[in-house]
Structures are given as structure tokens and as C-alpha cells.
N, C-alpha and C positions, 0 to 999 in steps of 0.2 A: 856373805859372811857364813865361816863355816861353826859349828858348836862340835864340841869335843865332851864324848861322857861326861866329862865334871859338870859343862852348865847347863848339863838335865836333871831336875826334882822329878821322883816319882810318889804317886800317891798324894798328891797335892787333893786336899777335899776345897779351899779356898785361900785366898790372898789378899791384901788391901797393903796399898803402897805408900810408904813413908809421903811428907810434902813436899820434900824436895826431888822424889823423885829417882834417888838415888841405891834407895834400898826397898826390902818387902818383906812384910811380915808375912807367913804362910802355914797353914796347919798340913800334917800326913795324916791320911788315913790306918787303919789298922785292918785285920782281915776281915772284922765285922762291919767294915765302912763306915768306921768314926772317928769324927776325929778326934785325936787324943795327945798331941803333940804340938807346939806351936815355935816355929822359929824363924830366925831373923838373916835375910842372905841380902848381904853389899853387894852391887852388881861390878863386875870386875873381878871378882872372887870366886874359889872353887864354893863347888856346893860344898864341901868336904868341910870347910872352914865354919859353917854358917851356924850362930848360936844357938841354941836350944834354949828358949826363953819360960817354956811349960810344960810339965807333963803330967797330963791325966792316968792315973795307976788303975783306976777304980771305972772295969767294963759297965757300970749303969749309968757313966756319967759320960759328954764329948762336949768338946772344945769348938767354940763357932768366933770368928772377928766380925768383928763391926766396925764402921767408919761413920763420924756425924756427915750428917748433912753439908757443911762448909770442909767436909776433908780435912779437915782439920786435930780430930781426935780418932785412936782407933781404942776398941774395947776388944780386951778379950772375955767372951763371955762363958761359962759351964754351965752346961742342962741337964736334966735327967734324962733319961730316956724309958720310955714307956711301953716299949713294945720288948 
């Protein structure tokens, strides 16, 4: 199978995948390697397409997902950053 420009993400910091399988939620980093963005790409579809569901404005803060234990829930979570 071959991949054409569109169904590459760059700057992916992390992912966790819908339940069924079909989609993924995914944060980009920024050039201070944070993340700060958080969105939603349907597999089948250009990246081009893929919603923007979050965006952090505010450089002390980054965006991290989480997934429970049963895969079932994902969080998105916002932290400060310390350094």
C-alpha cells in the first residue's frame, strides 16, 4: 500500500484511537515540543479534512490524551508546564 502526502500527520506528540477503530484523536506539537493542538482524522480521509477539536493559545500550558483503562474513554487533558 502506497501513502500519498495527505495521509502523513507531522509533529504528532501523541494519539489514542476511537473504539471502533475507525478514527484517532491526535495532538501536534509546536516548536517548543508541546503540545498544543488536538484533533480528529477519519481514516479514509485527507489529513487536510481532519477537525481541530482544541487549541491551546497560552505557551505555559500543553495538551496531553488519555485513554481509560477499558479503552473506552479518552480525556483530553491541560498542564502547566514548569520548566
Amino acid at each position: 500500500m502506497s501513502m500519498n502526502k495527505d495521509e502523513v500527520i507531522h509533529n504528532v506528540g501523541n494519539m489514542e484511537w476511537l473504539p471502533d477503530g475507525n478514527a484517532f484523536y491526535y495532538t501536534i506539537k509546536d516548536d517548543k515540543h508541546r503540545g498544543y493542538r488536538v484533533y480528529l482524522h477519519e481514516l479514509g480521509t485527507p489529513v487536510t479534512d481532519d477537525t481541530l477539536i482544541f487549541e491551546e493559545n497560552d505557551d505555559k500550558f500543553f495538551v496531553d490524551l488519555v485513554k481509560t483503562k477499558d479503552w473506552v474513554l479518552c480525556f483530553l487533558e491541560v498542564h502547566h508546564r514548569y520548566f
